[in-house]
C-alpha positions in Angstrom: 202.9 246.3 110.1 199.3 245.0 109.8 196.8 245.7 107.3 193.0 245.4 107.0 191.9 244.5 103.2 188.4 244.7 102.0 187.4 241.3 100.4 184.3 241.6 97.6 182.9 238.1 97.4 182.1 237.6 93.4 180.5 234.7 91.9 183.5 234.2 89.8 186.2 234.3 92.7 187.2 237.4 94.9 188.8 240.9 94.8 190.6 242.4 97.6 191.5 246.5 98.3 192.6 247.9 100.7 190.3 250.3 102.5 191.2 254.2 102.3 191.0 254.7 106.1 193.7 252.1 106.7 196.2 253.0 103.5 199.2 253.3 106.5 198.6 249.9 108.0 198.8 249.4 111.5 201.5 249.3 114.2 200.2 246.3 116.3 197.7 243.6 115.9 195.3 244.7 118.5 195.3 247.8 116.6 194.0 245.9 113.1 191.8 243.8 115.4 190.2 246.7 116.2 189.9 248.7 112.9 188.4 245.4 111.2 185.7 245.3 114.0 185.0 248.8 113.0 185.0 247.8 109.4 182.6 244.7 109.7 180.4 247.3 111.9 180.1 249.9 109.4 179.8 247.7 106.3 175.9 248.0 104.9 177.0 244.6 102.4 177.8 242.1 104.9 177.2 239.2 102.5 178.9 240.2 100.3 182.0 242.1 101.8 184.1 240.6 104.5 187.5 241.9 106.3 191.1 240.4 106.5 194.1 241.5 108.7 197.5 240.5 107.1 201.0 241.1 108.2 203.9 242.9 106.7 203.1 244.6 103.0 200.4 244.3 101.0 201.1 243.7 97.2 200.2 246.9 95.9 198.2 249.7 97.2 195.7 249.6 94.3 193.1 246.5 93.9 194.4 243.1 94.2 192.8 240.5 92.2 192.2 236.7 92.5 194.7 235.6 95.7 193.4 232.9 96.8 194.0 232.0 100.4 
């Protein structure tokens, strides 16, 4: 299972949610690939909100704060 998060950029590190269109993850990877393209495509802050696909759970459903990658 793949899911996109949303990743705010902040001055004092980062914040990551996951996006409500894509609370049910993905089946494949071509699938995520193709709903962050959508994402980055839609997104009217592109300097300061970028998209990430990662595999298998996220943490919690609700915002995740400070992972640093």
């Amino acid at each position: 299972m793949f899911f996109v998060l949303k990743k705010y950029k902040y001055i004092r590190g980062f914040q990551y949610e996951i996006p409500k269109q894509s609370d049910n993850g993905y089946e494949t990877l071509n699938a995520a690939i193709k709903a962050k393209d959508a994402f980055d495509l839609l997104e009217t802050r592109s300097d300061l909100v970028t998209y990430v696909i990662i595999n298998g759970e996220p943490i919690t459903s609700a915002i995740v704060e400070d992972i640093q990658i």
